[in-house]
N, C-alpha and C positions, 0 to 999 in steps of 0.2 A: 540406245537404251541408257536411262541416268543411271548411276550406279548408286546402290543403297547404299545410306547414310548408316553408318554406325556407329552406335554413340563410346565414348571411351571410357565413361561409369553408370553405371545402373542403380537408378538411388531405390532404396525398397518403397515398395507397395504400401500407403497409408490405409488403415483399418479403422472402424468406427471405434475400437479401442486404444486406437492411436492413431489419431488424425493428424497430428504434423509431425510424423517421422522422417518425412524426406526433409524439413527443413531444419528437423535434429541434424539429419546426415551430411546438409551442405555445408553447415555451419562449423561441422566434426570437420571435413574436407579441408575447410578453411584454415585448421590448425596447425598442419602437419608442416615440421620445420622450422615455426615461429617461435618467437622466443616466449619465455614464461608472460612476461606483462601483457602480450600481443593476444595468450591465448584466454586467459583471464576477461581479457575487453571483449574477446568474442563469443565468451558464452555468458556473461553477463547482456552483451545485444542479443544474442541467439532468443534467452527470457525476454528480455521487453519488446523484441518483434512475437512471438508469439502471444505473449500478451495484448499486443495490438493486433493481432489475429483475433485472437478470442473476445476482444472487444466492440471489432470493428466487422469483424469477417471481412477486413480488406476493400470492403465497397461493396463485396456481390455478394446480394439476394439470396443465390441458391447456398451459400455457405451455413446456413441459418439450419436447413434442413439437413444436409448432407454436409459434416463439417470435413470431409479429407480432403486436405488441403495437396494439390498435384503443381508441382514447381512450372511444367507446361503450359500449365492452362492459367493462373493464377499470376505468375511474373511475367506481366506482359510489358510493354516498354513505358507505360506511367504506373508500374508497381512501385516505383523510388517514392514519384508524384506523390502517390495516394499516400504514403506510412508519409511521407513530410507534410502532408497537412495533416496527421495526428499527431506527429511528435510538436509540431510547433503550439499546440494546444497543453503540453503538459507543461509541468511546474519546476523545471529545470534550467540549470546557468547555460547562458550560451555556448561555453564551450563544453558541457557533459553531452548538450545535442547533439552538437557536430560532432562528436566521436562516435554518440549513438549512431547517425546519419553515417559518416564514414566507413565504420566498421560494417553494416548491410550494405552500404552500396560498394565493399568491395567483395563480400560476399554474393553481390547479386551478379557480379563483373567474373567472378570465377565461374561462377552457374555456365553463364553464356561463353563460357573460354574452354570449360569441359561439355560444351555442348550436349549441355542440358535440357536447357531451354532454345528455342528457336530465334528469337528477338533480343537485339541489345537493349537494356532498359537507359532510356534516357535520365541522364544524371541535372535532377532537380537543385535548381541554384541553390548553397545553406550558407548564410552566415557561420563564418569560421568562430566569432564570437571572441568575447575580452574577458578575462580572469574576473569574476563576480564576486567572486569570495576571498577571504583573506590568509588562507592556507597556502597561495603559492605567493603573495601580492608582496611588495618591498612594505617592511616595516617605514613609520611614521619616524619624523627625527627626534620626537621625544620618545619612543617606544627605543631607539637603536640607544639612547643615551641610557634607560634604564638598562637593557640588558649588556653596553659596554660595562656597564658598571658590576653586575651581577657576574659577569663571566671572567672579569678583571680580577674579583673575588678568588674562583677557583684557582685562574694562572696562579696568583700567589700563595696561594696553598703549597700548590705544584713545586712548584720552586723553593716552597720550604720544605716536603717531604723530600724533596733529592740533596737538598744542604744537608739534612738529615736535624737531629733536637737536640739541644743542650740545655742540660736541668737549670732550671732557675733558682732553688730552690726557696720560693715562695709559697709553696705548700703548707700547712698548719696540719695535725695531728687531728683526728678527730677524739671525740670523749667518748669513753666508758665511764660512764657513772657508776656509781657502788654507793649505796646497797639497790640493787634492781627489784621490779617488782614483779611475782611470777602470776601471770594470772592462766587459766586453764592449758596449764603445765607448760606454759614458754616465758622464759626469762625476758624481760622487756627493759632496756634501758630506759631509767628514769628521766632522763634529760631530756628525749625526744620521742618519747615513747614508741621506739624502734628495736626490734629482737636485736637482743645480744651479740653478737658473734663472740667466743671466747676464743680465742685465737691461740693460747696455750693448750687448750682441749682440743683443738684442730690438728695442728704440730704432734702432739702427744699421739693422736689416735690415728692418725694418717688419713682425717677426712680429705675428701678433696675438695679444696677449698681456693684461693688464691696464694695462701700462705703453705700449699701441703709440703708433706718433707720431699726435700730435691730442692726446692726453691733457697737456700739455706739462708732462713730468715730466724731470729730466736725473740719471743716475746719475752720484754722486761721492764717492767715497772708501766705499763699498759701504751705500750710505747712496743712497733717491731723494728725490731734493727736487722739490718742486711748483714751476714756475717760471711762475707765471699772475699777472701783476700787470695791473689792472685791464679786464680782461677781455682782456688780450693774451696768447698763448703762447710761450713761449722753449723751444728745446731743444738749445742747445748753452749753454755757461758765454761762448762766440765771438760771439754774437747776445745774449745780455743784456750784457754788458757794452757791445758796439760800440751798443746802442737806448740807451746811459748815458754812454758818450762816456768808457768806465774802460778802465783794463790791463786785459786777462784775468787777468795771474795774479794780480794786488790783490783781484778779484771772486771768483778761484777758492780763494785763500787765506783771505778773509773767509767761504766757504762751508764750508771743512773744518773752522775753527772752530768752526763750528756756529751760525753767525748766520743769522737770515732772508733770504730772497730781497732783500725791502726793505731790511733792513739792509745788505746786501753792497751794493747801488746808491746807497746813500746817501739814500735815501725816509724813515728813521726810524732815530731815533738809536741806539744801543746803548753799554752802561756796560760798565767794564772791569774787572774780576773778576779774584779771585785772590789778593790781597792777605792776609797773614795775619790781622789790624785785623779785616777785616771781620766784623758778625755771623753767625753760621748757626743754624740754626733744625732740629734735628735730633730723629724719634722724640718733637715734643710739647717739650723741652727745649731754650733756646737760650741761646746761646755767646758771650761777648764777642767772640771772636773762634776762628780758623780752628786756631792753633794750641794754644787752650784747647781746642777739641773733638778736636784730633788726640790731646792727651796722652789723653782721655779713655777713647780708642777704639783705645788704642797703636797708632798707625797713623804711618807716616813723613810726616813732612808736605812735603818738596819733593815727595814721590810724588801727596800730595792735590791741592798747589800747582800743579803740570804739569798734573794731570787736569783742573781746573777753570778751568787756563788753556785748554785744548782745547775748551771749552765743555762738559763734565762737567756734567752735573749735580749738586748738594751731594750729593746720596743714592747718586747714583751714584758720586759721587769719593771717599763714607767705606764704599761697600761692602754699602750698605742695599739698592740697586736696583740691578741688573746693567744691563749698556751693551748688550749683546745678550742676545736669548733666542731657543730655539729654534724654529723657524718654525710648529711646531704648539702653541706654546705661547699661553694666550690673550691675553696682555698685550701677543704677536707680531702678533694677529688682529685685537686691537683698533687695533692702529696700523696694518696695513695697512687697518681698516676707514676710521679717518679720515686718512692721509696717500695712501694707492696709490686709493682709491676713492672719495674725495670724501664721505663719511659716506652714499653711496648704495648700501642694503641692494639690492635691485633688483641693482643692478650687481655687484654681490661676488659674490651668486646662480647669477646668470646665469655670471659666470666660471668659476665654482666647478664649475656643472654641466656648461661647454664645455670643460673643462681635466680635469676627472676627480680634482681636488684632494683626493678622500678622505683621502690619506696626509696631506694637513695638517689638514684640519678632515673630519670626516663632517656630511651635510647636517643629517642632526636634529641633530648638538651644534652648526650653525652658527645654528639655528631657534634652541633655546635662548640661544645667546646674543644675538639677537637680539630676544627677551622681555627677556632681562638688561640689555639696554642700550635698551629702550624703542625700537624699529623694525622696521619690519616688511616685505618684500619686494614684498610687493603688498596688495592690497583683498581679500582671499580668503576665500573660508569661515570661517576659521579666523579673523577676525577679526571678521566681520560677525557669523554666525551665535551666539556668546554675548551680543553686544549681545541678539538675538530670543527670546531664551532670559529673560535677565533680563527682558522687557517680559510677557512669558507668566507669570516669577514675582510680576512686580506685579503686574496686571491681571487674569489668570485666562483672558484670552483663548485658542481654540485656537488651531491648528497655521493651520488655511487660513484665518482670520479675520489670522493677523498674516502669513500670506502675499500678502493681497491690500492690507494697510492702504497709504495714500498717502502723501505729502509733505507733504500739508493737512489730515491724518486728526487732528490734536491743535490746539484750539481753547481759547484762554487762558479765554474770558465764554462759557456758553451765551447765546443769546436769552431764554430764557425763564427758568433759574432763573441766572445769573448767574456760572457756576460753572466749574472746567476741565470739558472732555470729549474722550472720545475717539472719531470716526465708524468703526465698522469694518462689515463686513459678514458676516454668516450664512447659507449660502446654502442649509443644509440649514432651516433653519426661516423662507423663503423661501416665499411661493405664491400663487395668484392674490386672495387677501385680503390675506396681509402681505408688508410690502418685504423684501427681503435687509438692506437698508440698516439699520444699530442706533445707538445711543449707549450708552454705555458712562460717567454720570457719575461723574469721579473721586473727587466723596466716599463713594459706595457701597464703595470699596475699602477703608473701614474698618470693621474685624473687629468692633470695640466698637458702632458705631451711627452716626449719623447724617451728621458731619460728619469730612472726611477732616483729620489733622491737617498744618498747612505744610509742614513738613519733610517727608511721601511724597508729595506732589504735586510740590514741586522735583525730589522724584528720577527722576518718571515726565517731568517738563520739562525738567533734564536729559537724561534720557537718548536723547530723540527728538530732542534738539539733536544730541547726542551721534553718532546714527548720522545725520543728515543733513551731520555735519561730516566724517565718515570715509569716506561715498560722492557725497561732492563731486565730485572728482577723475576717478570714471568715471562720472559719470551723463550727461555730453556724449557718453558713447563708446554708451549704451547702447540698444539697440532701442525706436524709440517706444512700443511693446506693454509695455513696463516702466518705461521712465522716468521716470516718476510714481509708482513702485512705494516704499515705505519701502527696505524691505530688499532690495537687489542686491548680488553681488559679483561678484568678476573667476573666471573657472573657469579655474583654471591649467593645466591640462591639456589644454586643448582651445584656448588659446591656445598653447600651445607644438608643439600640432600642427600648427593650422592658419598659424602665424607673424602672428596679430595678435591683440589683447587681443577675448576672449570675454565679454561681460556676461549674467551670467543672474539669474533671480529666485528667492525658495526653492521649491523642489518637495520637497514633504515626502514623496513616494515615490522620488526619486532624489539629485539633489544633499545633504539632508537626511538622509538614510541613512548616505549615505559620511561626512560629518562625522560621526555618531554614534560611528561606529567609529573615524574620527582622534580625535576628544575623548575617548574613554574611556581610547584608548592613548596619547595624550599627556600624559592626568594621571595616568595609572595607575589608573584608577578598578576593573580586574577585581581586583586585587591589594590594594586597600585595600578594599572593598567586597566582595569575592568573587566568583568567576567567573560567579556565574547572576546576579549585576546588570547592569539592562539601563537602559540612558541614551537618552531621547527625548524631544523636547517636550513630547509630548500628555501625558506625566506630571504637568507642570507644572500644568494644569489643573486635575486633580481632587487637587491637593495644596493649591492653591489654595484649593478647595472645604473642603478637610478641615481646614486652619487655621482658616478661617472657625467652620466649625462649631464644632471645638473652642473657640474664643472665643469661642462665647456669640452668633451670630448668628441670627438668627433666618430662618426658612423664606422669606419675601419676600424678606428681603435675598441672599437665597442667588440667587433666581429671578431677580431685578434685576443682576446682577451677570452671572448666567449667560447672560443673553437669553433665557433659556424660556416660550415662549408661555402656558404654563398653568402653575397653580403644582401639578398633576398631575404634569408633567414636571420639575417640582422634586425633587418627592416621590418619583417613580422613580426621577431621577438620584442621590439618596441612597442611596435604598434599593440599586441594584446594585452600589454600589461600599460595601457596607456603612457605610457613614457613620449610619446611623437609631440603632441604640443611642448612638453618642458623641452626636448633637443628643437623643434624650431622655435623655438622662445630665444634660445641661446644663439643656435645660429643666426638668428636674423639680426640682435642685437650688435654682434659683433659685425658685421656687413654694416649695419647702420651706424656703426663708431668709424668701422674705415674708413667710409666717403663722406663723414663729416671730419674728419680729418685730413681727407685728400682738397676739400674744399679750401677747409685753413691754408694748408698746406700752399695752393697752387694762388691764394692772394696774398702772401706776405714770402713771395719771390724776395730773391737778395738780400734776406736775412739769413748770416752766419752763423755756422755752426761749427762745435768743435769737437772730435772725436777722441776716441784713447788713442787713436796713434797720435796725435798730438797738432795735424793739420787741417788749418781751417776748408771747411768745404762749406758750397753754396746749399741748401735746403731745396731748390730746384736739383740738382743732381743728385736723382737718385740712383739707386742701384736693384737694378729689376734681379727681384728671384725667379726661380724656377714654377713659382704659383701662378706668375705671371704676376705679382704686383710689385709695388717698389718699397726698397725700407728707405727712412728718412735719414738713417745713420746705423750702416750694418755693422760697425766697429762695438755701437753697444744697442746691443736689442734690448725690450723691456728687461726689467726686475725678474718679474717671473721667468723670464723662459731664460735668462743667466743663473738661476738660481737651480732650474731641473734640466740645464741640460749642460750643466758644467761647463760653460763658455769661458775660453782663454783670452783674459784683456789683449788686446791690442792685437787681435785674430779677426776676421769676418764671419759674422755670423753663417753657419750652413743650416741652420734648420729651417729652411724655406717652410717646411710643412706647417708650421706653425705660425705664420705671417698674420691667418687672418684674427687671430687671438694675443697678437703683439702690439703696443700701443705707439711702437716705430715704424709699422708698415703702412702706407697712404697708392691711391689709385694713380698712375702716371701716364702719359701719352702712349708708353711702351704698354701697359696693362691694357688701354683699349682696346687693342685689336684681339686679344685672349677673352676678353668681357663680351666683345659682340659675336664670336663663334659662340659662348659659355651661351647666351642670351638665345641664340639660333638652334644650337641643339635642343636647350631646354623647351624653347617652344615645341618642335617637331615631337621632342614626346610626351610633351602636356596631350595633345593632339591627340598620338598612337596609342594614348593608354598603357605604354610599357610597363609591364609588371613590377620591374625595379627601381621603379619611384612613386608606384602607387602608395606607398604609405609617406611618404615626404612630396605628396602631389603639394599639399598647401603653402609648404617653405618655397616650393620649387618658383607658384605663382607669383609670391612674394620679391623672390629672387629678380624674375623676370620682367616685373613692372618697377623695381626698383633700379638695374641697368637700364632699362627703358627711359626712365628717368634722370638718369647720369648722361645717357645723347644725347636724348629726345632736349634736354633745354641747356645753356650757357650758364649754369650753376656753377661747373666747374671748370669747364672745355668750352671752347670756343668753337662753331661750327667747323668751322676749317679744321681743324683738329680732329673734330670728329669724323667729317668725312674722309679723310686721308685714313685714319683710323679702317674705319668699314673697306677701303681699296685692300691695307695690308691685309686685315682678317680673309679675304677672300682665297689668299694662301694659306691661309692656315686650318686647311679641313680636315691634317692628318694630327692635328697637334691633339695631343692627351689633357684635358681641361678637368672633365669628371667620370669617372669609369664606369659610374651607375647609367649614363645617357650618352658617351664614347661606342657608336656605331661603326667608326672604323679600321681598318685592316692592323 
């Protein structure tokens, strides 16, 4: 007797009021465990299979009438079949398909694993598909030169708010004109027809203002002077004077002059001016004297003489630099930045935005000048976030790998090879064999080969000094769940809501979003770039990637670089963002430089050659690397590879890995027999189809008719040569040539 089946879940009973409940229910099943992005993908497919449900009724007739849809009867084993000839009918990039395709057919794979269903659905072939759109695609190399430039911008910001400001004082006073004109009861400067501020009536009355009492600023002679001598405040001319034991009007006369606080008190001396003798220094050209620049500049000179007994400035006393400007003027803004506001951006800000000052400054041209003059109002996005950006363009790292990076995550010595690194984490190639946890060795980040040169490793060590100097300042303020975090900044907005500083960390689905769109509109980037340019980290990446390539890197290093557990997933990640023709572009070029140079090479026999160690050797004897090819003179390999892999003159070269991108390596007698194994395997899985060279099948073919071509005729090698060749290679079936098509033990 069989014994009854029993199933391990029971999905509910669909009703005409709810016809596809059960495949709400598988769909639910499906989540349990997964992580956030995984569950998101599955009830976004969950809608568009039910929508092709309700579209299609699946193929059967009888759904039309009776729609409850029963996972038994209905996923039978071309249920995949039938939704992939409707998905491939709709209006989507190849690769949102195949996720759609994916995600149900491992939904339909769980059905039949909680035996559900009775029948394995067969799994209908789907193009895996190539990046369509330009939201994950490597930027263009005029696109990477505009946004070097724009995010080069911020760095230097950056590294002036941590230098910290130093007044210039280039600033001008703005005008209060008198007599003002009042028109429906608000006093209105005549000069720019801008309300008044009276800034003594301020003072006086303790509005709150920029100027209110605490600030200890005293207006005089329309002019406010900072009266804060060592960390004391004055605000009357009544009170410093009487803390100095002076007349008032001695201190108040020494002030309209235009002398310092200190100087008016007698704290520090001051020289007396005016005199015609003395020299001036005017436009780059100076002047015996006052009255030799006056003829110069037909200017009356008791008129200059008064002015700069007034405390004038020279520039201002011959007419160069106005003694006021108007208040929305910047040279106005900038003096009220460092006399009314203490060179505190922050505080200007904040004014600016409780006073509704638009009519003097608008807040983005106050931003701007705030870039202009190196300072910044807070720790904000907009500060933090192009530092995360430039580490993405060095490194290659994504979005949530530098989202998660620490404080600790950049280490001067590895342990083991001795070298910078950087710890981040991966969490998608995460699992219960491999850690989340990666390194990331800083000399991999060079494009050429082996060893990173000084100068981009200082950059990558600045630059993480760089954002640990800039979020100093709020990392005592920030949530222990981040504190440790690299990248935080202050979230303006939700501090100005809530009335205390907000710390958050990047969330590259939200905070990370809304910078995208301030960074494109603050550099202008639709209007130089064009409006379908789109600006996001994850570009960074696979731009990353594509430089690499384009310089001649090879497939490991790509993998090493990338964190990709298999170098399958090297090979994929190429191939979908088309990258595989530019890397066999490269590679083949470099093959076809070798064996035109092993041809030179083997007809102009018994010409001498002479190395750094100083003795002559023949150009036939060469010295076979570990690649299996020969260098023509290992004492000095090319330029490039002495220059990135700090080769010691009068040393042999060891970086064999790099032969075939050296302009000293050539094909030898000894290289044959490594070339006709290279040649043998390659064919056997041109053949097999091996998954690990399906995306570099075309290089491979290339590869293989081009060695073909190096025996097959006396271009370079002599038959006998060759055949002796093919006798050796017969022992060599354990030797390690290529790892991707190395089938042995």
């Amino acid at each position: 007797m069989a014994e009854k089946v029993v199933r391990l879940n029971n999905p509910p009973t669909p009703t005409r009021a709810d016809p596809h409940a059960q495949i709400r229910w598988i769909f639910f099943q499906s989540e349990g465990g997964s992580s956030s992005s995984v569950i998101r993908q599955r009830r976004w497919a969950k809608e568009r299979y039910i929508g092709y449900v309700v579209e299609t009724q699946a193929g059967y007739s009888e759904l039309e009438e009776d729609p409850r849809f029963f996972l038994t009867r209905y996923w039978e084993s071309d249920a995949l079949i039938r939704f992939n000839d409707w998905l491939s009918k709709q209006a989507l990039a190849s690769k949102t398909r195949y996720t759609l395709y994916k995600a149900v057919r491992q939904v339909m794979d769980l059905a039949y694993g909680l035996r559900i269903i009775d029948a394995m659905v067969y799994h209908a072939p789907m193009f895996k598909g190539v990046l369509e759109t330009n939201q994950r695609m490597a930027y263009l190399p005029d696109e990477q030169d505009v946004l070097n430039a724009a995010i080069a911008r911020w760095i230097g910001l950056a590294e002036k708010v941590v230098s910290g400001y130093t007044p210039t004082g280039n600033g001008i006073p703005y005008r209060v004109a008198r007599p003002n004109i009042r028109a429906n009861g608000v006093e209105r400067d005549e000069a720019n027809n801008s309300p008044v501020i009276d800034r003594d009536k301020d003072l006086t009355a303790g509005k709150a203002t920029s100027l209110k009492r605490g600030d200890g600023f005293i207006t005089l002679g329309g002019r406010s002077i900072n009266c804060t001598i060592g960390g004391r405040k004055f605000y009357s001319v009544k009170e410093l004077a009487g803390a100095y034991a002076l007349r008032d009007n001695l201190v108040r006369a020494r002030l309209l002059r235009g002398l310092t606080v200190k100087q008016a008190v007698g704290l520090e001396p001051h020289e007396q001016k005016g005199k015609s003798y003395v020299k001036v220094t005017l436009e780059g050209v100076t002047y015996p004297s006052i009255a030799e620049a006056v003829r110069v500049y037909k200017l009356d000179l008791e008129k200059v003489r008064g002015l700069l007994k007034e405390r004038w400035s020279v520039e201002q006393a011959f007419g160069l630099i106005p003694r006021l400007v108007k208040q929305n003027d910047e040279r106005a803004i900038l003096w009220a930045f460092e006399n009314q506001y203490d060179c505190n951006p922050a505080l200007m800000m904040s004014e600016f935005l409780r006073r509704n000052l638009d009519r003097v400054c608008t807040l983005d041209r106050l931003r701007q000048l705030f870039v202009r003059w190196g300072v910044w109002p807070y720790i904000d996005d907009r500060l933090v976030m192009p530092l995360a950006a430039e580490l993405a363009m060095l490194t290659g790292l994504n979005v949530e790998s530098i989202k998660d990076l620490e404080t600790d995550c950049f280490q001067e010595e590895h342990a083991l090879t001795g070298k910078a690194v950087i710890f981040y984490k991966k969490k998608r190639s995460g699992s219960s064999s491999r850690p989340e946890e990666k390194e990331l060795h800083l000399p991999l980040l060079e494009v050429q080969e082996l060893y990173l040169e000084e100068s981009k490793v200082e950059r990558v060590r600045r630059l993480l000094g760089l954002v640990l100097a800039v979020t100093k300042s709020i990392r005592l303020q920030a949530d222990d769940s981040i504190a440790k975090r690299l990248f935080i900044f202050q979230d303006v907005e939700r501090s100005q809501k809530e009335q205390s500083t907000v710390i958050v960390a990047i969330d590259p689905h939200r905070k990370a979003g809304k910078w995208y769109r301030r960074f494109m509109r603050d550099e202008n980037l639709p209007a130089i770039l064009g409006s379908e340019f789109s600006f996001n980290l994850a570009r960074l990446r696979p731009t990353f990637v594509t430089n690499m390539v384009l310089a001649g890197a090879d497939m490991l290093k790509v993998q090493a670089v990338c964190g990709h557990a298999t170098i399958n997933a090297t090979a994929e990640y190429l191939d979908q963002r088309q990258l595989t023709p530019a890397f066999h572009k490269t590679v083949s070029e470099a093959l076809q430089a070798i064996v035109s140079r092993s041809a030179t090479a083997f007809k102009e026999q018994g010409v001498p050659s002479t190395g750094q160690s100083g003795q002559v050797r023949n150009t036939t004897d060469f010295a076979e690397t570990l690649s299996g090819c020969g260098c023509a003179d290992p004492y000095k390999p090319s330029e490039d590879v002495r220059k990135i892999t700090n080769h010691k003159i009068g040393t042999v070269c060891k970086f064999w890995n790099m032969c075939l991108f050296c302009d000293r390596a050539v094909i030898t007698e000894n290289s044959l027999p490594k070339l006709i194994v290279y040649q043998s395997r390659l064919s056997v899985a041109l053949k097999s189809d091996a998954p690990s060279i399906r995306s570099r099948k075309d290089l491979f073919t290339d590869v293989v008719k081009m060695i073909d071509t190096i025996v097959s005729t006396e271009e370079i090698f002599p038959h006998e040569v060759v055949d002796n060749a093919r006798i050796v290679a017969g022992s060599l079936e354990d030797v390690l040539v290529d790892q991707l098509v190395y089938q042995g033990l």
